[in-house]
C-alpha positions as CSV (number, residue, x, y, z in Angstrom):
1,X,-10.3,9.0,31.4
2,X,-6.8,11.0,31.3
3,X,-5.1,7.2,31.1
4,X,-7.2,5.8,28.6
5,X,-6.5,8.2,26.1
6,X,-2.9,7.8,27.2
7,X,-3.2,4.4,26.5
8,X,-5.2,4.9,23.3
9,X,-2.3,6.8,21.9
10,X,0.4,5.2,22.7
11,X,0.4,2.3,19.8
12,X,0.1,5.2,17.1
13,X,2.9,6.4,19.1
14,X,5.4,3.6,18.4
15,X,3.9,2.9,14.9
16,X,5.1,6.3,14.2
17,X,8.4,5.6,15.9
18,X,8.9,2.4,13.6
19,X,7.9,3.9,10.6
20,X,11.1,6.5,10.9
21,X,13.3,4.2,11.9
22,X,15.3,3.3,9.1
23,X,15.7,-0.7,8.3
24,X,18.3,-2.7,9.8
25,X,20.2,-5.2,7.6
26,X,18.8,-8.4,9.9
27,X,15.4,-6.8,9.4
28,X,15.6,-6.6,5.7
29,X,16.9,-10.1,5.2
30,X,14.5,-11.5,7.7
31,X,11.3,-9.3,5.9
32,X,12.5,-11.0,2.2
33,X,13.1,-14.2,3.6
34,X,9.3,-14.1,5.1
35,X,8.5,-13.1,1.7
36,X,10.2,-15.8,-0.2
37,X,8.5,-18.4,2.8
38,X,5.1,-16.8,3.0
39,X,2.6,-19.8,3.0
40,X,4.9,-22.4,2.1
41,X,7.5,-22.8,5.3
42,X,5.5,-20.6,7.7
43,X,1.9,-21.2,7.7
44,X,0.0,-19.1,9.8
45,X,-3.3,-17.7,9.7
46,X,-4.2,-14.5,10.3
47,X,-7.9,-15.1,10.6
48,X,-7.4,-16.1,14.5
49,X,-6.0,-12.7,14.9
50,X,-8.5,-10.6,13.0
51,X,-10.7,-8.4,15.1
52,X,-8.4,-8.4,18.1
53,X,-6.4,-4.9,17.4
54,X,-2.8,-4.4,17.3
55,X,-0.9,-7.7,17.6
56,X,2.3,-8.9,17.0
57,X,2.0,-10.8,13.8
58,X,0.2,-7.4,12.7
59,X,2.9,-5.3,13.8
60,X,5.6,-7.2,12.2
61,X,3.9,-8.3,8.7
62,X,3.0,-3.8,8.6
63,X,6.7,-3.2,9.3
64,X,7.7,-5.7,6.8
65,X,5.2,-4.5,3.9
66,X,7.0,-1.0,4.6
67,X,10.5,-2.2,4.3
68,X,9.8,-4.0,0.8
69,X,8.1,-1.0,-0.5
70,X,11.4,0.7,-0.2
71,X,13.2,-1.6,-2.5
């Protein structure tokens, strides 16, 4: 019980982590270049990942719609 809510907290953890973090320059040029490229040189689809929690194309699409907010 103790490890699962261990566990369970750990992702809000690091989400908190990234979020105050402040952008590199690679990361903003890579989060505007996914922009520019979203659907067109990238296709992806994020309906296979749907339902399945915290992922890695979730994790980095949230980090990326936080970086272009702060433009």
């Amino acid at each position: 019980m103790k490890y699962s809510m261990i566990l369970g907290l750990l992702p809000m953890a690091l989400l908190g982590a990234c979020a105050t973090i402040p952008p590199t320059s690679a990361e903003i040029a890579s989060c505007q270049q996914m922009e520019n490229a979203m659907g067109l040189a990238t296709p992806h689809d994020h309906n296979e990942m749907k339902g399945r929690g915290i992922n890695p194309m979730n994790l980095s699409h949230d980090r990326c719609q936080q970086i272009l907010k702060q433009r």
